[in-house]
C-alpha positions as CSV (number, residue, x, y, z in Angstrom):
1,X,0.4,-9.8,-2.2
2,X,0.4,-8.4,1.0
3,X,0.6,-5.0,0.6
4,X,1.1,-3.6,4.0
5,X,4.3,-5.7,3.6
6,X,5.5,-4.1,0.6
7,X,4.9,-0.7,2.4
8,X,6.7,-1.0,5.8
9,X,9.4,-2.6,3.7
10,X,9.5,0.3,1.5
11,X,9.6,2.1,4.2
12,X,12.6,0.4,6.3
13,X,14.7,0.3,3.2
14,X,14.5,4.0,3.0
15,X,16.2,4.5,6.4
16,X,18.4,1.5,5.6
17,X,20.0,3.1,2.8
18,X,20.4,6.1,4.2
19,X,21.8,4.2,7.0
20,X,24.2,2.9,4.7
21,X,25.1,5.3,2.2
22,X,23.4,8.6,3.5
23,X,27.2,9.5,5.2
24,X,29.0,9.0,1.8
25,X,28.5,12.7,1.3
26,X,29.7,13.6,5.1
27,X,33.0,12.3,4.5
28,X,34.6,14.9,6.8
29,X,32.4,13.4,9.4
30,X,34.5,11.1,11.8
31,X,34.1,7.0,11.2
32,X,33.1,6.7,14.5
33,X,30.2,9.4,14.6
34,X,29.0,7.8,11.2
35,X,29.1,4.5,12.4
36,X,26.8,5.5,15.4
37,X,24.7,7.7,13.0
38,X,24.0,4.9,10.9
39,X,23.5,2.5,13.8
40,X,20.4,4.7,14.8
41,X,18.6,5.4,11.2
42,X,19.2,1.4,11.2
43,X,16.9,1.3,14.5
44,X,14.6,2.7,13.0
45,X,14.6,0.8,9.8
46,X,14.4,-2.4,12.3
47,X,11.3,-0.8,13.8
48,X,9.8,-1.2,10.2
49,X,11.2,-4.8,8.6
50,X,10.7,-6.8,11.5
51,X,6.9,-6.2,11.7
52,X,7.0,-6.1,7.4
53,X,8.3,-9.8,7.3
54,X,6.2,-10.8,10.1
55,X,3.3,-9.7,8.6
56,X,4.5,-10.9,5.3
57,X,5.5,-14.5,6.7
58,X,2.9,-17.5,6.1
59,X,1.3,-15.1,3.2
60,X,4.8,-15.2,1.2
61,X,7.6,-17.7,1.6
62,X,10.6,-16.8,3.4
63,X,12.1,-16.7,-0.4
64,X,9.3,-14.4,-1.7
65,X,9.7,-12.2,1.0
66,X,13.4,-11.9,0.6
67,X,12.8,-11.0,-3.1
68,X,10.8,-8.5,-2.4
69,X,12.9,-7.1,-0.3
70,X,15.4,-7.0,-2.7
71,X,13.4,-5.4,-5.4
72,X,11.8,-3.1,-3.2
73,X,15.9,-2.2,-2.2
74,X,17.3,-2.3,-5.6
75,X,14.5,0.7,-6.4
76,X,14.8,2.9,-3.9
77,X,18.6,2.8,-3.7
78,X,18.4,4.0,-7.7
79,X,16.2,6.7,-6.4
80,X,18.9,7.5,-3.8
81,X,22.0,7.8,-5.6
82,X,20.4,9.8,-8.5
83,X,18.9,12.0,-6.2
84,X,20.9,12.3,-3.1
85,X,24.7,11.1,-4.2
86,X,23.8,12.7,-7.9
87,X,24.9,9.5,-9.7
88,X,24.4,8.5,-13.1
89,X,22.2,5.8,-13.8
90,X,23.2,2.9,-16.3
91,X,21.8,1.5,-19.1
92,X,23.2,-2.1,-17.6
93,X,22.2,-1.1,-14.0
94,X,18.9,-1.6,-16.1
95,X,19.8,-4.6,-17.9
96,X,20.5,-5.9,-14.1
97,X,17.2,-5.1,-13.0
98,X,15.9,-6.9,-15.4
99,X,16.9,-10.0,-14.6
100,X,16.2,-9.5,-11.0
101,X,12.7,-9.1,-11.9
102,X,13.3,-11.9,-13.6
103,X,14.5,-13.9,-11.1
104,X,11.0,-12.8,-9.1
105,X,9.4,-14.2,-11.8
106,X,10.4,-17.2,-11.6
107,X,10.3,-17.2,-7.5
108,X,7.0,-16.3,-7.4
109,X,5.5,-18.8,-10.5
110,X,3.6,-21.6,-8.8
């Protein structure tokens, strides 16, 4: 496994979530203004998954790469909205993880 991948995707899909999802708690803030907020975290998540999947590429398959992605989002998005939007967290948001890892399984077997 590449790691360095793992880490600049890590790293992009922090700013992509809060790209996302960081202006659900602004929601005084104009669309517009959030829309352009979020346009310039997701710069700088661009700056960081671009060079993560090109790094990645010919070490992974496109597929592999796009799982872990996924995983890699699914994780720190859980982080987020316990943390930052003070959600709960589910017992079958956890039976859904499973299976995604699962699914890597299976994606990554040779």
């Amino acid at each position: 496994m590449p790691w360095i991948t793992v880490v600049l995707l890590v790293v992009s899909n922090i700013f992509m979530t809060f790209a996302w999802y960081g202006h659900l708690k602004f929601k005084s803030l104009p669309l517009w203004k959030a829309i352009v907020f979020s346009w310039l975290i997701a710069f700088l998540e661009y700056c960081f998954q671009v060079p993560a999947n090109r790094l990645g590429y010919g070490k992974l398959s496109a597929a592999q790469l796009k799982t872990v992605q996924e995983i890699v989002t699914l994780s720190i998005f859980s982080i987020f909205s316990i943390l930052y939007l003070k959600e709960d967290f589910r017992w079958n948001y956890l039976i859904g993880f499973f299976f995604i890892i699962l699914a890597a399984f299976f994606i990554f077997k040779k």
